[in-house]
Structures are given as C-alpha cells and as structure tokens.
N, C-alpha and C positions, 0 to 999 in steps of 0.2 A: 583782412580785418583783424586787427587786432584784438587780444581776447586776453581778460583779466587772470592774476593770479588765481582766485575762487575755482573761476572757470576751467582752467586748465589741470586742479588738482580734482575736478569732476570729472573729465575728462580722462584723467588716469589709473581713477578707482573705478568705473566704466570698465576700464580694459581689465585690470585686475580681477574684476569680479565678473568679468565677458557681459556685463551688461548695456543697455543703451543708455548713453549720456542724456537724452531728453527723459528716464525715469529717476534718473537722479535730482535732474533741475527740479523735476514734478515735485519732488519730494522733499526739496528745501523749500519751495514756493508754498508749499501747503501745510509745511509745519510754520514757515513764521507769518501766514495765513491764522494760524491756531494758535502759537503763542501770542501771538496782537489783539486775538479777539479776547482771550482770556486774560489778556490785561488790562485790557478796558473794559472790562464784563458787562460785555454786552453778546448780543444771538444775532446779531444782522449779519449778511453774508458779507466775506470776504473772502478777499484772494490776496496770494505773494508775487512779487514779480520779478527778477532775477534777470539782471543787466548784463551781458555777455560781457561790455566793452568795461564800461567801470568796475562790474562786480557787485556792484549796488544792489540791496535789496530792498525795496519799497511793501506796503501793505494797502491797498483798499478796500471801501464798501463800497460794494454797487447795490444799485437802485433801477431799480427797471420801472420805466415812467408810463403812467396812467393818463386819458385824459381829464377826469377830473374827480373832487372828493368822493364822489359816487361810487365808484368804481376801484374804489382801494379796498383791498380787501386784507391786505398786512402790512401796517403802515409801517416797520422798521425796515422793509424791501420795497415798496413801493412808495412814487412819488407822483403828485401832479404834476402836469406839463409847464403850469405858472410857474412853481417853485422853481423845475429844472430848468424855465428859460431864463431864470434867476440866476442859476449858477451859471449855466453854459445857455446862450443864445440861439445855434443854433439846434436844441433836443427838440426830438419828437417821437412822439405815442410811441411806445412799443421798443423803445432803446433805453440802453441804461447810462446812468450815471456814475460818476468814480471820486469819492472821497475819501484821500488820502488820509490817513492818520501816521502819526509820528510814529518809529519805530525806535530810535534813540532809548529812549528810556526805558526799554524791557527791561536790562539788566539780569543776569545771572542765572535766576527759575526759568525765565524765559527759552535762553539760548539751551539751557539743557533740556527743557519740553522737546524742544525739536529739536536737538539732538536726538533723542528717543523716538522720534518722527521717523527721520532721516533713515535711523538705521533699520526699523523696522521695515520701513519703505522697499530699502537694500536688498534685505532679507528675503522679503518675498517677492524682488524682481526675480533676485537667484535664484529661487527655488522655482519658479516658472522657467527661465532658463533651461536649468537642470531637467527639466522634465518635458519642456519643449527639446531638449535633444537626447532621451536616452527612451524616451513612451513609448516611442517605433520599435526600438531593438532589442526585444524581450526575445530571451533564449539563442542572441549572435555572443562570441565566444572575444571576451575583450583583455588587452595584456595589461595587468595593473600592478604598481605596486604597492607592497604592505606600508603601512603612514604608521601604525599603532595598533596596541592591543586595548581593548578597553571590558574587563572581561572577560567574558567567552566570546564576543564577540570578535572579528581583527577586521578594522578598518584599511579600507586599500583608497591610494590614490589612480583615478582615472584619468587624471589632467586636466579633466573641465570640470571635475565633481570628486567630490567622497563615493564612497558605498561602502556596505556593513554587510559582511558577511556571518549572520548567526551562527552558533554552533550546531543546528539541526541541519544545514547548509555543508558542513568540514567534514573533511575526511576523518576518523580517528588513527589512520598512520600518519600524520599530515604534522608537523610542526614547521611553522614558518620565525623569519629572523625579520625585524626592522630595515627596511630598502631591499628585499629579495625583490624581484618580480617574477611573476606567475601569473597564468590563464585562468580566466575566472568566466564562469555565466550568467547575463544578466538575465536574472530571473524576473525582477517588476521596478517600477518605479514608486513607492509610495508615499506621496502628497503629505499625507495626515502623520508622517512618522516627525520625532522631536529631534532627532540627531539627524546623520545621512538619510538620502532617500531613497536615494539607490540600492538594491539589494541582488547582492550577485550568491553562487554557489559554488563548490568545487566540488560537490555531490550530485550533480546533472549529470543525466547521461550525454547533454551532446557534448560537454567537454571531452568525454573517451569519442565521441562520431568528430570533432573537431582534431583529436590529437592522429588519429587512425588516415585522415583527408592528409594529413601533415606528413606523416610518415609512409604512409602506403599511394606511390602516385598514380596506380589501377584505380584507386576510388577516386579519387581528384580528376580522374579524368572520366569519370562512368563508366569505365569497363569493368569493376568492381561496382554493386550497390550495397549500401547498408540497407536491409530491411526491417531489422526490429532493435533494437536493445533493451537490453534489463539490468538495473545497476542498485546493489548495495554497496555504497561505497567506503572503502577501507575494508571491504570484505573480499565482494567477487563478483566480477561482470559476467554477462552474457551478452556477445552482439553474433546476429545471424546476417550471414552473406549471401549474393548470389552473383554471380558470374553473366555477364551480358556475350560473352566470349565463350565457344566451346572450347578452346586452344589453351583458356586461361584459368588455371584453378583457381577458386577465389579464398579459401582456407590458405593454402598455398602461398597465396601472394600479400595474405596478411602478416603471416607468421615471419618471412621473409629468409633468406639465406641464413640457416646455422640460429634461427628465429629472432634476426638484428634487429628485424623491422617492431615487433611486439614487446621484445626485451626494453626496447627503445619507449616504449609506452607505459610499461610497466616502472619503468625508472621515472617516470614525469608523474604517475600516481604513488609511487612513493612504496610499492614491491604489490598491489592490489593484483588478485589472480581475475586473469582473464579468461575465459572460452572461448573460441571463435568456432561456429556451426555454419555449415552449410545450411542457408533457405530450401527450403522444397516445398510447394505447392500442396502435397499431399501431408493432410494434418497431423494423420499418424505417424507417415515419417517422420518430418519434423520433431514430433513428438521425444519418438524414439532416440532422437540427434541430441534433440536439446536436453537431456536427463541425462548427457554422458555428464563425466567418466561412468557411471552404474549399466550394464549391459540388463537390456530392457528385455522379455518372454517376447509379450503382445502388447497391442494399443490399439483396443476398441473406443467407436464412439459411444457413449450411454446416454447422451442426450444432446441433440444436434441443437435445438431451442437456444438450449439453455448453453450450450456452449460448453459439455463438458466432458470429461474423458475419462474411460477406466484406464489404466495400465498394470500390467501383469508380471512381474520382476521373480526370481529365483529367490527364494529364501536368504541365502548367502548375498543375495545382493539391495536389500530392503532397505537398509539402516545407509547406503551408498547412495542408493535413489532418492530418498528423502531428504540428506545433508545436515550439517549440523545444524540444529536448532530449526530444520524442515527448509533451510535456505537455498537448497540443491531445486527442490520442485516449486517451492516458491518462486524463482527466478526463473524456472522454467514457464511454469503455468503464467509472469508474468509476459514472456517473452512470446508466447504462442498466442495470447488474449481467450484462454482456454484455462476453464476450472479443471485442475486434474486429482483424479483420485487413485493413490495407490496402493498395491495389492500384493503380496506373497501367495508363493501358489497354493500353501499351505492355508492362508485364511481364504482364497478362492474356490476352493477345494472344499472348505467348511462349506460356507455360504450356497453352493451347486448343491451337495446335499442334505441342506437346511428347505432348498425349494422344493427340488424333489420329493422331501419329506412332505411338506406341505400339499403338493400335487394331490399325492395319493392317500392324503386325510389324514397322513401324521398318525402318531399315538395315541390314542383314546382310552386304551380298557384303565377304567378308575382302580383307583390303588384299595380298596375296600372291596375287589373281586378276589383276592388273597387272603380268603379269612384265618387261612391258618398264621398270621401275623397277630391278629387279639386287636382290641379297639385302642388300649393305651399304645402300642407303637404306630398304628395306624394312625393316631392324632397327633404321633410328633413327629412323623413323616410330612402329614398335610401342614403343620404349623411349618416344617421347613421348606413349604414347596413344592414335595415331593406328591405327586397328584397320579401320576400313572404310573403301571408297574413298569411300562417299556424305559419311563426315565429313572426309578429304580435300580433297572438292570445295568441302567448306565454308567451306574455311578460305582465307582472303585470304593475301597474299605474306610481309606484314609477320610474319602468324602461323606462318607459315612458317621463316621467317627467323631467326625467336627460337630456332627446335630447333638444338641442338650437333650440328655440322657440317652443315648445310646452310648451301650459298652460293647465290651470283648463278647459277652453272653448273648445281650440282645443282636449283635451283627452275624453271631453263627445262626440264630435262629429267623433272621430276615435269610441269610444265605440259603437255609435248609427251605425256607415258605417259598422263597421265587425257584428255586430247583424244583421244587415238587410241582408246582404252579403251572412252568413251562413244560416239565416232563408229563405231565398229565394233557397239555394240546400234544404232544409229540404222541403218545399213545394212542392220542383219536386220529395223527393222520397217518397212524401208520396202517391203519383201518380201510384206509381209502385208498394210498400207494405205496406198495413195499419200498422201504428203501432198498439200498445197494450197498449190501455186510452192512457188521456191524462200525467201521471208520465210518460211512455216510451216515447211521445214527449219529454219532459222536459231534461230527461236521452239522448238520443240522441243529442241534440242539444245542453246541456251542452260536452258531449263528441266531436262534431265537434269544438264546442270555440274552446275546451283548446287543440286541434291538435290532440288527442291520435288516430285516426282512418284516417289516410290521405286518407288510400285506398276507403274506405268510401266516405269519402269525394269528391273523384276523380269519381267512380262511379255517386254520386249524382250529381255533375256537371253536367257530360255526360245528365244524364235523366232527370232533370230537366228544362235542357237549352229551352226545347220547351216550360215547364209550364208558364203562364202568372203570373209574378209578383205579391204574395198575401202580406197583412199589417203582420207581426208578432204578435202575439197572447202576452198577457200580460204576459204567465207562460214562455212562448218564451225569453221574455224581460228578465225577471228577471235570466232566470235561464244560460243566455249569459251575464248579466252584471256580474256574478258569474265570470266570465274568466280572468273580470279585478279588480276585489273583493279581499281583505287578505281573501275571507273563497274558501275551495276549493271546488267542486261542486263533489255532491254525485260519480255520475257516473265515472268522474275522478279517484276519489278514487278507488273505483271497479276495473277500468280500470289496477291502480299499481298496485294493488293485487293479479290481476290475474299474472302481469309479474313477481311479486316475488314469485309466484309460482310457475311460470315454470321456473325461475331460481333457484329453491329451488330441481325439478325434475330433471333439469339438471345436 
C-alpha cells in the first residue's frame, strides 16, 4: 500500500526522534481537531483524521445518538435517533454520528495552532521515550559523549538522549573538550527537569568499581570483591577489597605489576589518589587499615548501638589520621559505615585522668579555706573561676597573671598562701607517718603543689587539722615554689609516669 508524502515525512521524524509513528499521526489528528474547532468556535467534540494513502486531512463532529428529546442531556453532543436517521438511515441508540466540516479555509493562525500541537505532542512522546529507556538504569556505567558546555553544567550525548551532568556531579581535576568520550553514571532520570533529563555523574563511586572491573580481571571474574568504597572526588578514594582466593592477594592484584593496573585508573580520573585496603571482617582491623597511611596505637569500640569507634594514634601521627581538612577519617569512617573518633595519646592520657579524678571525688577543698590570701584576691580568683585551691595549685604564673588585677606582688603572695596552706597538711601527716629523709619530704609536698594526689591530700587535711601550725622548712619552700616555676618538680614527673603506665597496661 502505498503511502503519502505527509505520511512518510511522519514516518521519519518517528525514527529520528525513536518515536512511534502512530503518536505523531495522533498528534496531527488532534491539533487540526483543535484548530477547526476554534475556527468555527464552537465546544462540540471533534476529531482529525489523517489518510495514509492521500495524505488528506479531514475534521468531524461527532454525535452520539439518543433515543429521544427526553433523554438528551447535551445537545451540541447529543442527537435523536429521528434526526440521525435523517442524516444516515441506518443509526441507532447508542452510536454516533460524523459531520464533517470544511477544513480549507483555516488558513495561516490555524496551521500554526497545530503546529504548536504537533510539536508539543513530539516533545513529550520523547521524553516518555527517554525515560521509558534510561528509569531502569540508575547507577550502570554508560560511554557518552560531551555535545556542549552550557555553564557549569557539560551536556553529553548518549545516543538516544541528552543528559546533564551538574557541577556538584564533576570532578574538579576534570576538564573535558567538545566530542571527547568518556564514562559517565547515570544517576536518575528526571521527568520535571526543562533541559535534558537524564542526569549522569563522574563523581560516583561506581564509576572507580566500574573502571577497577575493567582493568583488574580478578574482580571481573569474583575472585577479587569490592566491598565498600568511599569517594571524594577529584580528591581521594578509598575502595576496600577481599580476596575469595587464599593464593590470590587482593591489594596485590589491584595495584598490578610495577602498579600498571591502578596507574591505569588513576589516569582515566584524571591523577585522583586512590587507597586500596584489604576487607577484614573484624571492625577494628578494618579500622586500623583504612586510616592508612597514619599508623594507628589502638581501636576500641565505644559504642557498638550507635556504631562508633575510638581510635588511639601517636601524637606524631594525629594531624596524618585526620587528613586534610579531616578527609583522611572522613573517608574512612565513610568507608567502614562507623562513626570514628580520634584521639592522641596525649589527649587520652588527659581524659583517663580527668575520670579518675572524678572517681575518687576530684578537688573540693574551697579556695576561701586559704585565708591567708584576704577576701579581695580571693573574689578575683572566684570571678576567674578559680574555686578550689587544688585548681589553684594547678595553675602556672603566666595563667595567673592573665586574671584582672593580679600582679608581680599579688602572685608572690598567692605563691607564699598555697605553700604555707599545703605545708601546713604536710606537718599534720607527718604526725601520723614519718616520711623517709628529708628528699621524700620535698617529694611529697612537691606532689600535694601540683594536685596529682587529692586523696592524699584530703586525708592529710583530716589528720593534721588538730596539729599546731609549724613555719615551712626551706627545701618545703622551694620545692612548692616549683608548683608555680616553668620547671616541673621531680615527684610530679614520677607521678605521669606512673599514669602512662597504667594506661600503657591498660
């Protein structure tokens, strides 16, 4: 059967546009449907009808027949069965009728009404199309080329579609040229957007789990798995492997001979630094692996619930664990599905003797049990804070010095009031047990200064309180002015050592 010019130019915009040639016809049929009504302005229904063989386009109104005036309930749609066997002979109830109207004389407003029909029509068969074949393959890895930049955005051709790739999507090592192709992921299809509706990324991680299948043929075949990845991209990946093979390193087999296989990866991201970790089952390890390069103490859980982890790093290696701008444990903590908090042995070493303090009832004796201090330094102590002598003792010259109105004068005379303060429990317990010489005075009452012993301290209170006020001895003096001194006093020292050893047992 032979088929009209009209026809066959529908026919090939169909193919062009991959759509089906019956929603084209639909779509001429129903705009000169619309432009015919509106030119004879009238609301009765009509329809367009589109001639394969001539090409001819006709317009009617149909009427769907009643059987009598009774029963009419919209009389520009509806007809009696007398009328209809007027026109046509044999109608009956319940069929309709078809009067033609001239279509000749649209002219000009007409043909372009529908034109704007037409393409509208077009528009959104394609976009149904489009979305009838990309909805399913969210997050499959597709080869596209760039079309244009519009923007930030750089539009790529798919071959059966656009898609737009945002800039929150691109890499920032990433510059692409007009006709490059490149691997792209499609992230969603969406409907409601005014440009492309496809939206793909080159900032997914499975683009690096696609590019790694490509070049590593251990994971293409499962003898390699990928378990996790964690990607900033145009920064630094993390993907963790495991091995299904004892014989087969899986680190090993990604990195590949003289590292071809990952240099090869690194080149299609455009120089982004990669990780590749060993999987391990056990969370700490894991842990441990994934915070390399930074050489990890310990990794405890601190709360299994909540999914979260301490970890315990070397001083020297904190600011390594962390990463720039915290990206190193970020990636990691993404990569493990594990909140992690990290720690210097130094601030973990605080924090052990901050509990312990609290244990055993912490510091209490009020900084108003040193009266030899007067009530105006004693109110601008309390205004600074400063509430008990033990945290007093604590405090060095310089911090001192910072509090509003303290000087040179008044910090010799706080120095002289906690020396006599302290030395005065030291003379009640020496009442109770002799020390051992005079160095274990000196040892002891440099340890009461500098706070490290409250319980001590608390004790000697108690026993002392009857003893009659003795002068301080000179090795007394000195080795309490040590409290508020840059040098820190023997005993002191001893004192940390000992707690970084038992937090070294623990």
């Amino acid at each position: 059967m032979a088929t009209s010019a009209l026809y066959q130019s529908i026919e090939l915009l169909s193919q062009e546009k991959g759509i089906d040639p019956g929603i084209v016809v639909g779509a001429v049929e129903e705009a000169i449907a619309l432009a015919t009504r509106k030119y004879y302005k009238t609301q009765e229904n009509m329809r367009g009808e589109l001639n394969r063989e001539t090409g001819e386009i006709t317009a009617y109104v149909y009427k769907t027949v009643v059987a009598d005036e009774d029963q009419i309930e919209d009389p520009l749609n509806q007809i009696t069965l007398a009328e209809a066997q007027e026109l046509a002979p044999g109608a009956e109830v319940g069929s309709e009728i078809r009067l033609y109207r001239d279509t000749s004389p649209l002219g000009r407003i007409a043909a372009q009404l529908a034109k704007q029909v037409i393409f509208q029509k077009v528009r959104e068969a394609e976009r149904d199309t489009v979305f009838n074949e990309y909805a399913h393959r969210e997050k499959e890895v597709l080869t596209a080329t760039v079309k244009r930049v519009e923007g930030q955005d750089i539009i790529f051709d798919l071959g059966k579609a656009e898609a737009r790739c945002p800039r929150r999507e691109q890499s920032r090592l990433e510059q692409f040229s007009v006709g490059e192709r490149v691997r792209v992921v499609l992230l969603k299809v969406d409907r409601a957007a005014k440009g492309p509706q496809v939206v793909v990324s080159r900032a997914a991680p499975e683009l690096v789990q696609n590019l790694f299948q490509s070049e590593v043929p251990e994971i293409y075949d499962n003898t390699v798995v990928i378990k996790a990845i964690a990607r900033e991209a145009g920064e630094r990946t993390k993907i963790a492997v495991q091995s299904r093979d004892k014989d087969v390193d899986p680190v090993g087999a990604c990195v590949g001979m003289k590292g071809m296989r990952v240099q090869s990866i690194i080149r299609e991201l455009r120089g982004e630094k990669i990780d590749i970790i060993e999987y391990s089952d056990e969370i700490t390890t894991f842990a441990e692996k994934a915070l390399q390069p930074a050489k990890v103490s310990r990794v405890s859980i601190s709360d299994l619930g909540e999914k979260q982890l301490e970890v315990i790093v070397d001083d020297t290696q904190l600011s390594l664990a962390i990463g720039k701008k915290g990206q190193n444990v970020r990636l990691a903590a993404k990569l493990l599905g594990w909140k992690i908090d990290i720690k210097s042995e130094e601030e973990k070493r605080q924090e052990v003797e901050q509990q312990m303090q609290a244990l055993s009832g912490g510091p209490t004796t009020p900084i108003e049990q040193v009266t030899e201090l007067g009530d105006g330094i004693i109110q601008k102590l309390i205004a600074a804070g400063v509430t008990t002598v033990e945290g007093l003792a604590d405090m060095t010259p310089e911090q001192l010095e910072e509090i509003p109105g303290i000087g040179e004068k008044t910090l010799e005379k706080i120095s002289v009031a906690v020396r006599h303060y302290f030395g005065h429990f030291v003379e009640g317990e020496e009442g109770q047990a002799p020390l051992a010489g005079a160095e274990g005075s000196e040892a002891q009452t440099a340890q009461l200064a500098a706070g490290e012993n409250e319980a001590a301290v608390a004790d000697a209170g108690a026993e002392g309180a009857a003893q009659p006020e003795a002068a301080a001895t000179p090795a007394d003096e000195a080795e309490a002015a040590n409290a508020f001194g840059d040098t820190e006093p023997e005993g002191a020292q001893a004192s940390e050592n000992d707690q970084a050893g038992r937090e070294g047992g623990a």
